[in-house]
C-alpha positions in Angstrom: -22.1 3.4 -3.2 -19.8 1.8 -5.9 -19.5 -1.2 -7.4 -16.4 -3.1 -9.0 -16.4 -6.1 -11.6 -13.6 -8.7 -11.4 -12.8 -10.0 -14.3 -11.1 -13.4 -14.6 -11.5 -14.9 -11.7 -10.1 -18.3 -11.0 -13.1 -21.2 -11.0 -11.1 -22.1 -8.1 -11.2 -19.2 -6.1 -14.9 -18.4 -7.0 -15.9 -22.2 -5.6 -13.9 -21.3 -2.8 -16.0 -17.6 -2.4 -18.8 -19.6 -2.7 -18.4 -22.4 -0.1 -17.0 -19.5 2.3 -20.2 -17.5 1.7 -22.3 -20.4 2.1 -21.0 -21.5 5.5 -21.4 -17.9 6.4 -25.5 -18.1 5.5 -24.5 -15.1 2.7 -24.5 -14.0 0.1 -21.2 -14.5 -2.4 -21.4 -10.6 -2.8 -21.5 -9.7 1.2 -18.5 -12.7 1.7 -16.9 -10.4 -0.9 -17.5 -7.1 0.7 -16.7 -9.0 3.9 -13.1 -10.3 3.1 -12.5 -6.4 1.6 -13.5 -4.5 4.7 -11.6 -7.4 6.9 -8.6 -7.0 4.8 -8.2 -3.4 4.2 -9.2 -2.3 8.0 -5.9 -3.8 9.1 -2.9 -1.4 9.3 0.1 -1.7 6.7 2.9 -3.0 8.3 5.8 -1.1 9.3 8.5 -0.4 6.8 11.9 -1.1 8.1 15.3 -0.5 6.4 16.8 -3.6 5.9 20.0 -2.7 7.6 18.2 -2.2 11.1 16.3 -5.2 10.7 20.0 -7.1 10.3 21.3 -5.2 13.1 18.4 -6.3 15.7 18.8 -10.2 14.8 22.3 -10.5 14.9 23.2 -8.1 18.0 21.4 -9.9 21.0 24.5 -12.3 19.5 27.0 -10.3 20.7 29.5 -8.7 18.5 33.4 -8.9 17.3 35.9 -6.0 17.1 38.3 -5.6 14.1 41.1 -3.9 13.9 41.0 -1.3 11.4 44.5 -1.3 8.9 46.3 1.8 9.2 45.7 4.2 6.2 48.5 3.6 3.6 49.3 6.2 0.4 47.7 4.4 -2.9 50.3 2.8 -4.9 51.3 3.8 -7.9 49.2 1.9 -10.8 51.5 -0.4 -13.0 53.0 0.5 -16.4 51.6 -2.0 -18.7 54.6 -0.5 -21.2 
């Protein structure tokens, strides 16, 4: 099996651990391993492209049709002369 160290910890967060793992009658090691396993067996949430996730909000809304200008040759660019 492996082992990790973390470094810095928070006095916090570790009195936190501790009060978790005590309430839990274990160890602060096992809350540890615990909150891993817990953490990491869930699945990563799906990825979306933000431009779908737009598009299903705002069209149960309903939507609006604009009229598209007719295509135009460019102008010509000024003479600054």
């Amino acid at each position: 099996m492996a082992s990790i160290t973390i470094r810095n910890l928070d006095d916090a967060l570790k009195r936190k651990l501790r009060l978790r793992a005590a309430h839990q009658n274990r160890s602060m090691e096992d809350e540890a391993r615990d909150i891993l396993r817990t953490a990491l067996a869930q699945e990563p949430a799906e990825t979306r492209n933000l431009a779908d996730a737009i598009r299903e909000l705002i069209e149960p809304l309903g939507g609006v049709e604009l009229e598209v200008p007719p295509r135009v040759p460019m102008r010509e660019p000024p003479d600054f002369e």
